[in-house]
N, C-alpha and C positions, 0 to 999 in steps of 0.2 A: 164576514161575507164569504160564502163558499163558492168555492171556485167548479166552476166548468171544466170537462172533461179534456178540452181541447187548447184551455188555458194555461199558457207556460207564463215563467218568471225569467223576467230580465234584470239581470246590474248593469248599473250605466254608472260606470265611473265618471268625476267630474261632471255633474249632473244638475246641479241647483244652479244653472245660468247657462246662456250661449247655447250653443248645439247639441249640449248634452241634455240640456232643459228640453230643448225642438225634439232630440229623439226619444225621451222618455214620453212626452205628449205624444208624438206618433204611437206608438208602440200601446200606449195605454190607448189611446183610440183603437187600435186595434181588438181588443179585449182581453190585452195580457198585462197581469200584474207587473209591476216596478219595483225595484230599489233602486232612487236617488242616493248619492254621493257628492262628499265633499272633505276638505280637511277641517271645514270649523264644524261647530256644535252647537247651534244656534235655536232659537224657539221659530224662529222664522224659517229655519231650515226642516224642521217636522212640519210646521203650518203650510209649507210650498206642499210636502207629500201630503198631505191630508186634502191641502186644495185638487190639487190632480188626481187625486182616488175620488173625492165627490163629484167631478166632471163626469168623469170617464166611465165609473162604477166599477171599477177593479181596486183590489187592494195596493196601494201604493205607500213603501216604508221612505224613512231615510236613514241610513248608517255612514256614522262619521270614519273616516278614514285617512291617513295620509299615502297618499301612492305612490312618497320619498321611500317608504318607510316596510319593508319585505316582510315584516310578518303581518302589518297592519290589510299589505293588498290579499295576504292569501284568508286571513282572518273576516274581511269583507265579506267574501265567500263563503266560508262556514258559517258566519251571521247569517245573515242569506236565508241558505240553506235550511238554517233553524226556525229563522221566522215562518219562511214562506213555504217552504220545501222540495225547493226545487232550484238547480240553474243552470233552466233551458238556453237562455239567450245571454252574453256575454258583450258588453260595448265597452270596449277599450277606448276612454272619450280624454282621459285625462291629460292636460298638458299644459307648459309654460315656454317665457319664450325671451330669450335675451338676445342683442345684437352689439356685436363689436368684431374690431378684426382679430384673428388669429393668434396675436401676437402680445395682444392687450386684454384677450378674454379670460376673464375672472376664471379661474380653476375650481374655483365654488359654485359658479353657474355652472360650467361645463359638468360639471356631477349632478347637480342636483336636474338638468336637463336631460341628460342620461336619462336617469334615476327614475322621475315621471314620468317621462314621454315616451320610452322604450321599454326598461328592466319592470316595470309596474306591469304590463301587458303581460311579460313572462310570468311572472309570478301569478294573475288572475288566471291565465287560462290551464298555467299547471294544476291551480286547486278546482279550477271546474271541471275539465275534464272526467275524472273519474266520475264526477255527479252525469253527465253530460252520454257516457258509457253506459253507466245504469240503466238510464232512460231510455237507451236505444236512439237518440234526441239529441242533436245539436245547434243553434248557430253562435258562430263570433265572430264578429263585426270591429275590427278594429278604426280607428278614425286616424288616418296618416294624413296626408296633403301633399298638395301639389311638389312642394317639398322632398316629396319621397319618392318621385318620379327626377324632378332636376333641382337646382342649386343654382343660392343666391348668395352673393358676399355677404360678409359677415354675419351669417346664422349657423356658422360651423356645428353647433352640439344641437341642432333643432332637426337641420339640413341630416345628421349621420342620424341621428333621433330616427327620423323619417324614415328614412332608409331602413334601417334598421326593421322598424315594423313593418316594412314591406317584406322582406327578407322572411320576418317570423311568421307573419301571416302565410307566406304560402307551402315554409315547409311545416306549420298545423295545418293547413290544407293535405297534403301530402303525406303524412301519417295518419289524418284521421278518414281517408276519404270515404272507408269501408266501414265507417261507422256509422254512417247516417249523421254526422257530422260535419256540419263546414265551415272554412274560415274564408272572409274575403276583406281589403282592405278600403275604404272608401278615404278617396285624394282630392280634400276641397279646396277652390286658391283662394281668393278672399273674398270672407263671412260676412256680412254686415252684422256683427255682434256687439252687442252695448259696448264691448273692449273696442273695439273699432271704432266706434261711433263714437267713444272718446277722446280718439286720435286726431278725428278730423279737424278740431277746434287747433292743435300746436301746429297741425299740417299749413294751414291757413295761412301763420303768423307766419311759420317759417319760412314759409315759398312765395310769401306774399300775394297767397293766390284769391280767389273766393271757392266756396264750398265745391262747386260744381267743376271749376277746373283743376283742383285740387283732389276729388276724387277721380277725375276722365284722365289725368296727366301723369299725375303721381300714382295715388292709389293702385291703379287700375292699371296702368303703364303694360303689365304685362299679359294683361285677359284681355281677348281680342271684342269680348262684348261690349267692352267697358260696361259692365255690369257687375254688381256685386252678387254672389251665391247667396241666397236666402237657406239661414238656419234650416226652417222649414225645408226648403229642397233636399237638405240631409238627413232629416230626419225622416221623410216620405223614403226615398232611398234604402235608408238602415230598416223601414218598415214592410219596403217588400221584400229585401233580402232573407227575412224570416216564413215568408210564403212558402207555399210549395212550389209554386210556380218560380222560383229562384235557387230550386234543388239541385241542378246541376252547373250552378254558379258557383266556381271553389276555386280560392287561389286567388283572385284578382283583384288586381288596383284600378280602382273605377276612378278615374278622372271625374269630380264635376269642377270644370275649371273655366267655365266659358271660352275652352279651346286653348289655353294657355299651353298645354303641354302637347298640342297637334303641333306645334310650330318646331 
């Protein structure tokens, strides 16, 4: 399929489900090729990109990756590159997530949370970069959360995680501004993501609640909508931040939090 003049190539890390899945659809709706990601290797995982390229009518890859793993995230990138030739657009989507107190949290989690959630972003956007220079051409789109703006107990390595990509986010904002270049970070509170939507069946048992005041009570406890962020809403988001009309948006943590982080 030959690509249009005006057509760039995205990676979206952590991308075959959840929000990574919603922004690689936007994105391809828009008429810009893809690369999905993940750490497995599955036949269903090429079948997902090949479904999304016959929707959309852009070329859409999958390349397997672990985003623990530092030569694998910058090597994503040169895959990429090779396939498609190009990497215009950059989503930092990858991430996990453990909870315990401070005191009791697994030293293995705390690395490997690191590792994915923050050190993987560094590593993607030092190998795009130069590509990104080339082209005169940038965005990257990191996916932090609410997270990254404030702090909740016991998610210390998710909570610094957070942080963390907000921090990197704006100083690649701030070196690259006179590139044509931009990086902003997008701060979502809670996804209704199949992972989610998992949850709410132990939430239930445990609080002995039913569905609906289990998510208004619990879940939701701290988004003043009581409403959960629609994947889709991030990914419409990540899809006009690659506009032009979002050229001088650089640097920023865009709250979509149903107001959680106004308070």
């Amino acid at each position: 399929m030959s690509a249009s003049p005006d057509r760039k190539t995205a990676i979206i890390t952590g991308s075959n489900s959840g929000i990574g899945l919603a922004i690689a659809h936007a994105i391809a709706t828009a008429g810009h090729n893809v690369v999905i990601n993940s750490f497995t290797d599955r036949e269903e995982d090429h079948a997902l990109a090949q479904t999304i390229a016959r929707k959309h009518g852009v070329n859409v890859i999958y390349i397997q990756a672990d985003m623990a793993k530092a030569d694998q995230c910058r090597a994503l990138i040169d895959k990429s590159v090779a396939a498609l030739g190009s990497a215009d657009i950059l989503v930092n989507n990858a991430g996990i997530q453990h909870v315990a107190p401070i005191e009791d949290f697994p030293p293995e989690q705390w690395d490997r949370i690191i590792a994915i959630n923050l050190t993987s972003a560094f590593h993607t956007i030092a190998a795009a970069i130069p590509h990104m220079k080339k082209a005169g051409w940038g965005r990257i789109i990191n996916i932090a959360s609410a997270h990254g703006l404030v702090a909740s107990p016991y998610k210390s390595a998710y909570v610094a995680a957070k942080h963390g990509i907000v921090g990197l986010t704006r100083t690649t904002a701030l070196e690259l501004a006179q590139h044509q270049i931009t990086a902003n970070a997008i701060c979502p509170g809670y996804v209704l993501t199949p992972l989610v939507e998992a949850q709410i069946p132990d939430q239930m048992k445990a609080y002995n609640m039913d569905r609906e005041t289990v998510i208004h009570d619990v879940m939701l406890e701290k988004q003043p909508t009581k409403q959960f962020v629609t994947a889709g809403q991030i990914g419409a988001l990540a899809a006009f931040l690659i506009t032009d009309a979002a050229a001088q948006i650089n640097g920023a943590a865009l709250p979509v939090d149903g107001g959680w982080t106004a308070e």
